[in-house]
N, CA, C, O and CB atoms as a CASP TS submission, in Angstrom:
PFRMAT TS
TARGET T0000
AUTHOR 0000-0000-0000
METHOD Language model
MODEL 1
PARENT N/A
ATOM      1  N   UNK     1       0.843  -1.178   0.000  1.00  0.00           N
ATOM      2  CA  UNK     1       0.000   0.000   0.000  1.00  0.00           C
ATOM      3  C   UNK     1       0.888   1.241   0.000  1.00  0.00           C
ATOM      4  O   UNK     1       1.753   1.253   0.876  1.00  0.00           O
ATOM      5  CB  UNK     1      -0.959  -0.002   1.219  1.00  0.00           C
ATOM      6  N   UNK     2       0.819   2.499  -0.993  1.00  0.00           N
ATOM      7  CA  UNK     2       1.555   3.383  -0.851  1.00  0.00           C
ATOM      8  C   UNK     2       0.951   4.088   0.321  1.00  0.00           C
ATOM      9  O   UNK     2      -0.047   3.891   1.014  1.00  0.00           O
ATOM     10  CB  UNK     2       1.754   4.057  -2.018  1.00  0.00           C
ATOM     11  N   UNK     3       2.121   5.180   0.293  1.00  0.00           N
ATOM     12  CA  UNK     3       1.887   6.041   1.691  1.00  0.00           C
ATOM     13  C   UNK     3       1.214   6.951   1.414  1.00  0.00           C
ATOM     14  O   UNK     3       1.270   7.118   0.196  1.00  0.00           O
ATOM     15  CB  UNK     3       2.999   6.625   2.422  1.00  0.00           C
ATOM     16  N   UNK     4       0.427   7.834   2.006  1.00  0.00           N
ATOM     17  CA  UNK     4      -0.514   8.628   1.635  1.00  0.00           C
ATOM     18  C   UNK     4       0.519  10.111   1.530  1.00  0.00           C
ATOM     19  O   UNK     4      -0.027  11.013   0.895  1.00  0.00           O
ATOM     20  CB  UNK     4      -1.879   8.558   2.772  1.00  0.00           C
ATOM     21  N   UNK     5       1.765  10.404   2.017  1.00  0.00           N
ATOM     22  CA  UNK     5       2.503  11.306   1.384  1.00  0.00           C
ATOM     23  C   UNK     5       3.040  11.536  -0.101  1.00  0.00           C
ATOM     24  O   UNK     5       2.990  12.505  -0.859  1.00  0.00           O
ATOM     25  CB  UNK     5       3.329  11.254   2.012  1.00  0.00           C
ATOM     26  N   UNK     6       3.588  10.219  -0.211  1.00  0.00           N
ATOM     27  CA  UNK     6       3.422   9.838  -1.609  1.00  0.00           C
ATOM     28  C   UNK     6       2.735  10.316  -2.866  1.00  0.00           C
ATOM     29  O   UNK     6       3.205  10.862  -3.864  1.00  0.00           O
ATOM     30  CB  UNK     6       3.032   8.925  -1.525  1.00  0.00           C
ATOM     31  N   UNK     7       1.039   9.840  -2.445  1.00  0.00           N
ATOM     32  CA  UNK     7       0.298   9.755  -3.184  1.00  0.00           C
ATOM     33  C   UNK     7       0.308  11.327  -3.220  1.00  0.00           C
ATOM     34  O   UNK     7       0.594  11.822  -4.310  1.00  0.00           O
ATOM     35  CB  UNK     7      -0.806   8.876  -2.907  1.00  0.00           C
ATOM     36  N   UNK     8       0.100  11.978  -2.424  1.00  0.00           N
ATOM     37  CA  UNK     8       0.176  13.453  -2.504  1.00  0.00           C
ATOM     38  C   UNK     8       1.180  14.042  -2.975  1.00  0.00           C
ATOM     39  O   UNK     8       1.032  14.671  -4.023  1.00  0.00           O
ATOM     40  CB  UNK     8       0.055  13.998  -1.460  1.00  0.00           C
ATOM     41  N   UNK     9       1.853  14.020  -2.638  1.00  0.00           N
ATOM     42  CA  UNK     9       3.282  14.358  -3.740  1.00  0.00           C
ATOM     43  C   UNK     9       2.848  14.119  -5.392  1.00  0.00           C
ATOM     44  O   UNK     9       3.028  14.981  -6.253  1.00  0.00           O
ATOM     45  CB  UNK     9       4.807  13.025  -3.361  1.00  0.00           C
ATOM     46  N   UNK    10       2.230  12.747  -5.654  1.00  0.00           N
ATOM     47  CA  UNK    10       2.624  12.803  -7.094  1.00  0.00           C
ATOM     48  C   UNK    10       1.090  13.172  -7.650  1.00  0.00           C
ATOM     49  O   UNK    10       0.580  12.778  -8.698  1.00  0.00           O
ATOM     50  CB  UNK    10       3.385  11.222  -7.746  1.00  0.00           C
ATOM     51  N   UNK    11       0.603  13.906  -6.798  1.00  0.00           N
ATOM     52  CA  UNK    11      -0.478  14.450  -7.854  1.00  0.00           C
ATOM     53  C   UNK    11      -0.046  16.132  -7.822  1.00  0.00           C
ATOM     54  O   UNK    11      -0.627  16.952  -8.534  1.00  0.00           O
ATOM     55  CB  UNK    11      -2.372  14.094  -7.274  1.00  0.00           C
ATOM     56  N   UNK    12       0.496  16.311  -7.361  1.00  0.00           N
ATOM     57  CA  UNK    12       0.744  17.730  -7.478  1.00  0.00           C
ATOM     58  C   UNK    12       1.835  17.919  -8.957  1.00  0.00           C
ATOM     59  O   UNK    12       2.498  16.953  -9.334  1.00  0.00           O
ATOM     60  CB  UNK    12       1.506  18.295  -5.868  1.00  0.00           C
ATOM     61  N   UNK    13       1.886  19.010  -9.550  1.00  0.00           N
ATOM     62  CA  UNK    13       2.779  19.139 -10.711  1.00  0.00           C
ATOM     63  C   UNK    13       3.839  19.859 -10.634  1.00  0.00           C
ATOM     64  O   UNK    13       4.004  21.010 -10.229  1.00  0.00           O
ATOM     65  CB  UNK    13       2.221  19.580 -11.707  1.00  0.00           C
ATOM     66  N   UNK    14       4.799  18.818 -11.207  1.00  0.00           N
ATOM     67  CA  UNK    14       5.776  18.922 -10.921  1.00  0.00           C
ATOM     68  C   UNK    14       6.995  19.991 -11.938  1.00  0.00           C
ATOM     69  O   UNK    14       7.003  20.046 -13.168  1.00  0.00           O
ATOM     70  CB  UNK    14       5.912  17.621 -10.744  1.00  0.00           C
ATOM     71  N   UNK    15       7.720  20.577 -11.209  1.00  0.00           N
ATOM     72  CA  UNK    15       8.567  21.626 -12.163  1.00  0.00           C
ATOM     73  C   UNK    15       9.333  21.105 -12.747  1.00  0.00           C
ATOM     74  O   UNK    15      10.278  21.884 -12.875  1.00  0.00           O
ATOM     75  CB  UNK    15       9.281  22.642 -11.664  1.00  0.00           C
ATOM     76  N   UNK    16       9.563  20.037 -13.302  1.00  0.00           N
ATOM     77  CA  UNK    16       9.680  19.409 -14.590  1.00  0.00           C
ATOM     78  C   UNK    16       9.385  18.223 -14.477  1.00  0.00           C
ATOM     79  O   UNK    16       9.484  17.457 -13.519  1.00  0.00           O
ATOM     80  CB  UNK    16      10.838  19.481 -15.193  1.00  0.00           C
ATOM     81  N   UNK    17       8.803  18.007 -16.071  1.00  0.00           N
ATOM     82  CA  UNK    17       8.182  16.638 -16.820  1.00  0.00           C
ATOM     83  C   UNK    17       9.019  15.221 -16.120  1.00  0.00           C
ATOM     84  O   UNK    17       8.546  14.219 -15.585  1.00  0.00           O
ATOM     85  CB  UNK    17       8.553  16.739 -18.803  1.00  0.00           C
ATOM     86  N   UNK    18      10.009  15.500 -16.301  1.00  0.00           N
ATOM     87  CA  UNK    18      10.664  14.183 -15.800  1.00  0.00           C
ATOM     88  C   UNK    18      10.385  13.950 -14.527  1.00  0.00           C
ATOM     89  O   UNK    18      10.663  12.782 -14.254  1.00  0.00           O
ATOM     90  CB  UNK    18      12.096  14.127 -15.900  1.00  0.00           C
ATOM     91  N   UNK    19       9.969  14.527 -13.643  1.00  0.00           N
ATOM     92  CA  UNK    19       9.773  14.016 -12.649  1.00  0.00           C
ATOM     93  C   UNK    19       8.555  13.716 -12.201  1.00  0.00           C
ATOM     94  O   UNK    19       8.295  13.726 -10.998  1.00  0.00           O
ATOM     95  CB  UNK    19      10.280  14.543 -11.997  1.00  0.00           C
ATOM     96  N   UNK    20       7.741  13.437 -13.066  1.00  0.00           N
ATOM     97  CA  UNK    20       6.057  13.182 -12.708  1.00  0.00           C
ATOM     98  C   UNK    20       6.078  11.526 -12.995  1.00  0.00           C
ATOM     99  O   UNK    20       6.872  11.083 -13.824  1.00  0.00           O
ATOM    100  CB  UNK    20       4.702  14.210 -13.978  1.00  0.00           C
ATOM    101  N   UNK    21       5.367  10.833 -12.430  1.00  0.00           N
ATOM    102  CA  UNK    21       5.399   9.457 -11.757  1.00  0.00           C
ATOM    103  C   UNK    21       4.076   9.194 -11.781  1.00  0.00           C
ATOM    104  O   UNK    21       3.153   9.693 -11.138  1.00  0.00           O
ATOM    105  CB  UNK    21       6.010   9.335 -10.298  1.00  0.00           C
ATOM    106  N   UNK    22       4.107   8.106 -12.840  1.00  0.00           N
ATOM    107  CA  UNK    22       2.578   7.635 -12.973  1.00  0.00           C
ATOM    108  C   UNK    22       2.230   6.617 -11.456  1.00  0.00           C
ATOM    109  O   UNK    22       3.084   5.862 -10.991  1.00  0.00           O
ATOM    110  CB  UNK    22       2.393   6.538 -14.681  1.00  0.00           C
ATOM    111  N   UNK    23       0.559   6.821 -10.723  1.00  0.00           N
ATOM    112  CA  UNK    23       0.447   5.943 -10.071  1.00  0.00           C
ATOM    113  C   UNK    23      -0.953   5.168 -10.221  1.00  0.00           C
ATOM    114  O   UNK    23      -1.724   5.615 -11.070  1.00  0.00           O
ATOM    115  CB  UNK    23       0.767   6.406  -8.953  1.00  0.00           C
ATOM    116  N   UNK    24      -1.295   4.205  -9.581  1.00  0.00           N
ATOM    117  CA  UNK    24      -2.938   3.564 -10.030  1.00  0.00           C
ATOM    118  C   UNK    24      -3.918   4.758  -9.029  1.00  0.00           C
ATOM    119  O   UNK    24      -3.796   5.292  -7.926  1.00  0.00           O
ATOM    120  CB  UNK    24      -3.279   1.339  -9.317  1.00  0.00           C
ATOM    121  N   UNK    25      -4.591   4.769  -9.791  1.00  0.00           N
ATOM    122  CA  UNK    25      -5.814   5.974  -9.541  1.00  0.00           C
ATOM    123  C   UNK    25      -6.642   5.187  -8.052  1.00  0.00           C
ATOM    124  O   UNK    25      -6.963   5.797  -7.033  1.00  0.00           O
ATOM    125  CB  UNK    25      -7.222   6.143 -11.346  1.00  0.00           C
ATOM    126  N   UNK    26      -6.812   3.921  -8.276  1.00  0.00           N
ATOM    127  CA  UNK    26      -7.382   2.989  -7.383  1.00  0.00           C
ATOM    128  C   UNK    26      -6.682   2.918  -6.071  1.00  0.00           C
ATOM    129  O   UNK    26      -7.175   3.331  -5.022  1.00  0.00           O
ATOM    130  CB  UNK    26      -7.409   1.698  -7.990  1.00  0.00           C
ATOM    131  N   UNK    27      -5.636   2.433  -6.172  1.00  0.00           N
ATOM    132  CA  UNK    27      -4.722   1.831  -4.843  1.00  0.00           C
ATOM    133  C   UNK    27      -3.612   3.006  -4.554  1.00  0.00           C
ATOM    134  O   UNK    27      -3.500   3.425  -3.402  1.00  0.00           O
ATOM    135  CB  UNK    27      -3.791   0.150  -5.259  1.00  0.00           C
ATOM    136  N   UNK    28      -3.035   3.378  -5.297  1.00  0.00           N
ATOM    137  CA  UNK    28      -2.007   4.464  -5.627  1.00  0.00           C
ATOM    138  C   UNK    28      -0.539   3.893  -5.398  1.00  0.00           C
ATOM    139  O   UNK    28       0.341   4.244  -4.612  1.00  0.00           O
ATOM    140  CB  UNK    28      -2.251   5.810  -4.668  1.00  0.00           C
ATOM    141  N   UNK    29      -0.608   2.460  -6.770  1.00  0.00           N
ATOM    142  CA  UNK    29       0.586   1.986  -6.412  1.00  0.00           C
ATOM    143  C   UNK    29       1.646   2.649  -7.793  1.00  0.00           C
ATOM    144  O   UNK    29       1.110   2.924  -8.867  1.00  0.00           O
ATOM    145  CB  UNK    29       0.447   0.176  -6.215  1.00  0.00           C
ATOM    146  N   UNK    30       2.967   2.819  -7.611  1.00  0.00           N
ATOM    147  CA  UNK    30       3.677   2.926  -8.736  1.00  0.00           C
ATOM    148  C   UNK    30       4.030   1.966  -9.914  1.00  0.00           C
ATOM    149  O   UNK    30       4.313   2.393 -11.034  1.00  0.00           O
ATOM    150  CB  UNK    30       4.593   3.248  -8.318  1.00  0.00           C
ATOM    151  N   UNK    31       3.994   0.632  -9.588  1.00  0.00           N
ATOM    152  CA  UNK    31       4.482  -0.093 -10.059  1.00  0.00           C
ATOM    153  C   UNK    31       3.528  -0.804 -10.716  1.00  0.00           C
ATOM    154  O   UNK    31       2.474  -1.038 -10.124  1.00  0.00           O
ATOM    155  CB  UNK    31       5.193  -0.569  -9.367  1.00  0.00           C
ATOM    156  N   UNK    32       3.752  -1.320 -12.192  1.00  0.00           N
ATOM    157  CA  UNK    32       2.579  -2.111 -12.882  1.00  0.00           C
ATOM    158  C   UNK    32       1.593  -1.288 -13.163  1.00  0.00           C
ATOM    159  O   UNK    32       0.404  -1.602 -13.102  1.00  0.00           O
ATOM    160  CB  UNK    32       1.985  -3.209 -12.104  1.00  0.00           C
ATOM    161  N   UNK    33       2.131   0.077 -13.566  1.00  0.00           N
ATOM    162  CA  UNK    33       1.105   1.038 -14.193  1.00  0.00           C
ATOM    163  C   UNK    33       0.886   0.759 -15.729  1.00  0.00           C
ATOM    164  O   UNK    33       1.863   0.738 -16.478  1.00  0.00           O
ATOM    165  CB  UNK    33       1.602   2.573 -14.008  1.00  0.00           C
ATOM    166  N   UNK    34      -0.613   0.508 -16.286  1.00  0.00           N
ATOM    167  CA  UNK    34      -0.971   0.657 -17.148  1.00  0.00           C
ATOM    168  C   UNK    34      -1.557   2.286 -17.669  1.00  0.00           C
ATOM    169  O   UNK    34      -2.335   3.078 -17.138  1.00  0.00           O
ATOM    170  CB  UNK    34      -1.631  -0.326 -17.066  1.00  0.00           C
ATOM    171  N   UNK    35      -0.720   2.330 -19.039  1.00  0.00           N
ATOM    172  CA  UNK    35      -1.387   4.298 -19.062  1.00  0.00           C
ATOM    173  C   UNK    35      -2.756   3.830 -20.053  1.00  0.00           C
ATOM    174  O   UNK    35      -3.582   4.628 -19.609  1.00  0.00           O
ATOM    175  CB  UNK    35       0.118   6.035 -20.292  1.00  0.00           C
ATOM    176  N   UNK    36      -3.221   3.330 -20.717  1.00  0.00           N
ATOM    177  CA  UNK    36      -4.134   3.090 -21.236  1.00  0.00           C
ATOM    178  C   UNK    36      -5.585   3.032 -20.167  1.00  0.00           C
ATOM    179  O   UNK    36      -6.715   3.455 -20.413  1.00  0.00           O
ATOM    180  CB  UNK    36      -3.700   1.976 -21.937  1.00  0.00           C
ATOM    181  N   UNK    37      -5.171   2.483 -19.167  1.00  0.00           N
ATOM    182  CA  UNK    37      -6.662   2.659 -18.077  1.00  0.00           C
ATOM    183  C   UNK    37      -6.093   2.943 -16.606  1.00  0.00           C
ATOM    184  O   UNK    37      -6.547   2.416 -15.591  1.00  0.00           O
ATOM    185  CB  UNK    37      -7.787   0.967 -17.949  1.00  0.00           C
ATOM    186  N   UNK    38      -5.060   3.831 -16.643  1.00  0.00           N
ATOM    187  CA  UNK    38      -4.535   4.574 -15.239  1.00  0.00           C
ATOM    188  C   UNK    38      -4.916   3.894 -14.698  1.00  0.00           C
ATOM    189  O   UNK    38      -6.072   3.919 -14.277  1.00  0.00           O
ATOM    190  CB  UNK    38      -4.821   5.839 -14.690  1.00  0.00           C
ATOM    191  N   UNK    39      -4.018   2.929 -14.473  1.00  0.00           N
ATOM    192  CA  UNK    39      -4.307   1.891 -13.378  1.00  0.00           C
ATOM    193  C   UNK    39      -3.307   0.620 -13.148  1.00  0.00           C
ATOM    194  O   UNK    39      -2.658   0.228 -14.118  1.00  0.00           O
ATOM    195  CB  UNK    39      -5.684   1.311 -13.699  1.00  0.00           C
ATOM    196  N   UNK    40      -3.152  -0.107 -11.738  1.00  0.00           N
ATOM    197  CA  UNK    40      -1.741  -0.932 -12.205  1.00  0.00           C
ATOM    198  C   UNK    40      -2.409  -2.151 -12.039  1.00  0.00           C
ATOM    199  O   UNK    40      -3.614  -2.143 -11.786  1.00  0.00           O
ATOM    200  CB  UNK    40      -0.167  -0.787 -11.236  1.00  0.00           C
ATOM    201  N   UNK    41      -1.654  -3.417 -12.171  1.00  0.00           N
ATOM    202  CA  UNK    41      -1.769  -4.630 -12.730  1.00  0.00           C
ATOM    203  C   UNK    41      -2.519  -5.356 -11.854  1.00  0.00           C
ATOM    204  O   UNK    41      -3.063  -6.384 -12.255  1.00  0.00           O
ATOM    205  CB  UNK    41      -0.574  -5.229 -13.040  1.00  0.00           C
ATOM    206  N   UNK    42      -2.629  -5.025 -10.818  1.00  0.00           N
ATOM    207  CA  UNK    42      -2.936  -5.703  -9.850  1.00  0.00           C
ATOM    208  C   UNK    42      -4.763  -5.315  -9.871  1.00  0.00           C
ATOM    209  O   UNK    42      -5.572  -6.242  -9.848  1.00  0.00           O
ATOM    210  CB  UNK    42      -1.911  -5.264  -8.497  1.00  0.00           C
ATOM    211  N   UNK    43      -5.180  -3.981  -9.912  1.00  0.00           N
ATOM    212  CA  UNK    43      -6.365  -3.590  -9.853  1.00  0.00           C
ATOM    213  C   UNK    43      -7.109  -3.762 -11.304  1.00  0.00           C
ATOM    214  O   UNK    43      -8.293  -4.097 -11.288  1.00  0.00           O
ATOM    215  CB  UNK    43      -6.311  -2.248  -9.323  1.00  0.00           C
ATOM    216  N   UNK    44      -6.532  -3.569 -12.403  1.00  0.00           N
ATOM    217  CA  UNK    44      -6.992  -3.917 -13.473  1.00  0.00           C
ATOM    218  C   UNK    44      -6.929  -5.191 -13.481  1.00  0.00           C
ATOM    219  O   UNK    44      -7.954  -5.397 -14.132  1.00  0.00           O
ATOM    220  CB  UNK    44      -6.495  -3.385 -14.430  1.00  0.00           C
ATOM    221  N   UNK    45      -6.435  -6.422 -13.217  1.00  0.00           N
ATOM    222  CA  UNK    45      -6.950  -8.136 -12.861  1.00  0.00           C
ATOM    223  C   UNK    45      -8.043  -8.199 -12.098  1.00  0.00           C
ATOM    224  O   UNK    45      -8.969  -8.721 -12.719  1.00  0.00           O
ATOM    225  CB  UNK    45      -5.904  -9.077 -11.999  1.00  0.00           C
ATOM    226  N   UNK    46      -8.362  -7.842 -10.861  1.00  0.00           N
ATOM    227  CA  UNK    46      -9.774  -7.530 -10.190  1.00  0.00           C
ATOM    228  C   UNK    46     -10.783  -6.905 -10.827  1.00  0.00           C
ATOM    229  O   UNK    46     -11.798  -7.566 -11.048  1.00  0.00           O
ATOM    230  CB  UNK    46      -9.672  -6.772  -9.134  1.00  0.00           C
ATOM    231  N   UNK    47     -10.733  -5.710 -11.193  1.00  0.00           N
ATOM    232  CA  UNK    47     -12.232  -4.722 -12.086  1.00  0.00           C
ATOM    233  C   UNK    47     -12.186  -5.649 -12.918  1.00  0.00           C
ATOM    234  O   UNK    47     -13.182  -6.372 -12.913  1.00  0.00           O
ATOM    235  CB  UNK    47     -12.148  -2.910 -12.926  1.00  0.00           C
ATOM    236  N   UNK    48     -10.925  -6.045 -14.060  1.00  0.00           N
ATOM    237  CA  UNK    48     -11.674  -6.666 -15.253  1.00  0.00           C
ATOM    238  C   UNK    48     -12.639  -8.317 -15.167  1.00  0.00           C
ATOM    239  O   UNK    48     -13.485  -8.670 -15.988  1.00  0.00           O
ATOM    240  CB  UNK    48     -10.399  -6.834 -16.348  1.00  0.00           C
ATOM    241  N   UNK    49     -12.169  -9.136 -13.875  1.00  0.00           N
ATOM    242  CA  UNK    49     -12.891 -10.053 -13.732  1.00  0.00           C
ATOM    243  C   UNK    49     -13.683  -9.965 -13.198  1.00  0.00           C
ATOM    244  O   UNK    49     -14.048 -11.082 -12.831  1.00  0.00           O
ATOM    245  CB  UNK    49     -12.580 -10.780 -13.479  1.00  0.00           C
ATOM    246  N   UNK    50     -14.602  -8.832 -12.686  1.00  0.00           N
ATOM    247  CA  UNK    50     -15.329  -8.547 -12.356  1.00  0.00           C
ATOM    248  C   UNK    50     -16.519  -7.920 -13.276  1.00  0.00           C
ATOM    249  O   UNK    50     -17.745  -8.022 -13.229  1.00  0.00           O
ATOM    250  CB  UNK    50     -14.826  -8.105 -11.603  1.00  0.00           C
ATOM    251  N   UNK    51     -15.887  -7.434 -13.876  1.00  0.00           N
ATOM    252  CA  UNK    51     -16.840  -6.902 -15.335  1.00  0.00           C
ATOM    253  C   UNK    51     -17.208  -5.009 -15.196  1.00  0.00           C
ATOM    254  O   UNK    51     -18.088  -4.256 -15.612  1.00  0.00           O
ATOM    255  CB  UNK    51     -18.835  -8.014 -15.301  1.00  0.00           C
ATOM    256  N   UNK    52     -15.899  -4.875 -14.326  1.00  0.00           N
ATOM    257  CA  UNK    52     -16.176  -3.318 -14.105  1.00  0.00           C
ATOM    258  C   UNK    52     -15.457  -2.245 -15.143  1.00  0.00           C
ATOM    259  O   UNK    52     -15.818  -1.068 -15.122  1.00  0.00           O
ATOM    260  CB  UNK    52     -15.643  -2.939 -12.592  1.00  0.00           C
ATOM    261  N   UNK    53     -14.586  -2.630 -15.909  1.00  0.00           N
ATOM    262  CA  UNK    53     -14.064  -2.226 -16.804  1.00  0.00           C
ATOM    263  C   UNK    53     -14.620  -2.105 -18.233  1.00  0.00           C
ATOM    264  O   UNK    53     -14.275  -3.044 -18.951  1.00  0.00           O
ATOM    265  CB  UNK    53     -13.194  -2.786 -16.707  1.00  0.00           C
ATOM    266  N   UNK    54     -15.426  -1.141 -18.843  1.00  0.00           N
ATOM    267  CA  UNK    54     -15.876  -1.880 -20.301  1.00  0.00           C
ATOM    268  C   UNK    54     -15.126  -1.939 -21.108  1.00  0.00           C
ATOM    269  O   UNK    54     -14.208  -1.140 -21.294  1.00  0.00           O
ATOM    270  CB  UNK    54     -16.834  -1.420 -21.031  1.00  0.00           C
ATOM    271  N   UNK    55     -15.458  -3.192 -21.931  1.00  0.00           N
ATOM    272  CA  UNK    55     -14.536  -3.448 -23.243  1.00  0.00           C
ATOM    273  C   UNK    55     -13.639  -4.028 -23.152  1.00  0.00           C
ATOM    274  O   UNK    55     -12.810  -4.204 -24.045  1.00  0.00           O
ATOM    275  CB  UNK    55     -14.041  -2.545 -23.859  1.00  0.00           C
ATOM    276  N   UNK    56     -13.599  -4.585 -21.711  1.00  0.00           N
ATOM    277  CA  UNK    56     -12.766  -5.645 -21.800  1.00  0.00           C
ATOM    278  C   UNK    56     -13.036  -6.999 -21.206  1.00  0.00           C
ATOM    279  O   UNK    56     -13.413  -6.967 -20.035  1.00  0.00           O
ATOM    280  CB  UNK    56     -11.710  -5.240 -21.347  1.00  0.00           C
ATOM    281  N   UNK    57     -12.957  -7.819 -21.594  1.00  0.00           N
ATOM    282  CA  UNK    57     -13.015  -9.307 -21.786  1.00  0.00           C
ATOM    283  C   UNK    57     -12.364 -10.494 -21.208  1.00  0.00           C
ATOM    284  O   UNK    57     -11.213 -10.078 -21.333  1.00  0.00           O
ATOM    285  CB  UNK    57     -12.764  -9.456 -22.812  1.00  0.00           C
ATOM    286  N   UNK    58     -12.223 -11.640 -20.677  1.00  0.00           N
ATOM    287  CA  UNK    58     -11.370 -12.975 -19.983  1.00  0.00           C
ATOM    288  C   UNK    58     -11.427 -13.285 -21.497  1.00  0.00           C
ATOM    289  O   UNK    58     -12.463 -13.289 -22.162  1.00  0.00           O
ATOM    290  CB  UNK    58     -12.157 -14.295 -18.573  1.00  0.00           C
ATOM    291  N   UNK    59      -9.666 -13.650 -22.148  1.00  0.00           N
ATOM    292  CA  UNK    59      -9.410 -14.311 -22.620  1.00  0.00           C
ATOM    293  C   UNK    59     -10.142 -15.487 -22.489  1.00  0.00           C
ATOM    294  O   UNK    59     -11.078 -15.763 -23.240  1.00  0.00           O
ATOM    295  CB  UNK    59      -8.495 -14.233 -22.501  1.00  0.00           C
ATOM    296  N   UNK    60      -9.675 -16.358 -21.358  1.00  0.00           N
ATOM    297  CA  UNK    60     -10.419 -18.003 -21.478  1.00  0.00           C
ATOM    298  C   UNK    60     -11.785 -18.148 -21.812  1.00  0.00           C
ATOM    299  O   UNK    60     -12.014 -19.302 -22.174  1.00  0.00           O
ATOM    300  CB  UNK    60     -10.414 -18.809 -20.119  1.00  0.00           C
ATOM    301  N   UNK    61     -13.325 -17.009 -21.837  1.00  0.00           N
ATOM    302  CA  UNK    61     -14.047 -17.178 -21.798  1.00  0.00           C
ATOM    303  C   UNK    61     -14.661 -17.894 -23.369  1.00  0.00           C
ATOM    304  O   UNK    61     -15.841 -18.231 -23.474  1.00  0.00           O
ATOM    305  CB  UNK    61     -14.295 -16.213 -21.167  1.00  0.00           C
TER
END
């Protein structure tokens, strides 16, 4: 679980580009960020098997 300083830190904007740090909108983790649905790997496996995500689909189905 990130720290809630963290998370605050990286929504604020930053005085330069390079230093802005994508995080999941959901959990507010850094790591396993998808930029296509702001969100990381871990929370996009849950919503999507769940059917909370539209347009997206279980392979196996």
């Amino acid at each position: 679980m990130a720290r809630k300083s963290m998370i605050i830190k990286a929504q604020r904007t930053p005085k330069y580009k390079a230093r802005k740090k994508n995080r999941c909108k959901v959990c507010g983790r850094p790591r396993g960020y998808m930029r296509d649905f702001e969100m990381c790997r871990v929370c996009f496996r849950k919503l999507a098997s769940e059917g909370l995500i539209p347009g997206v689909t279980k392979s196996s189905w």
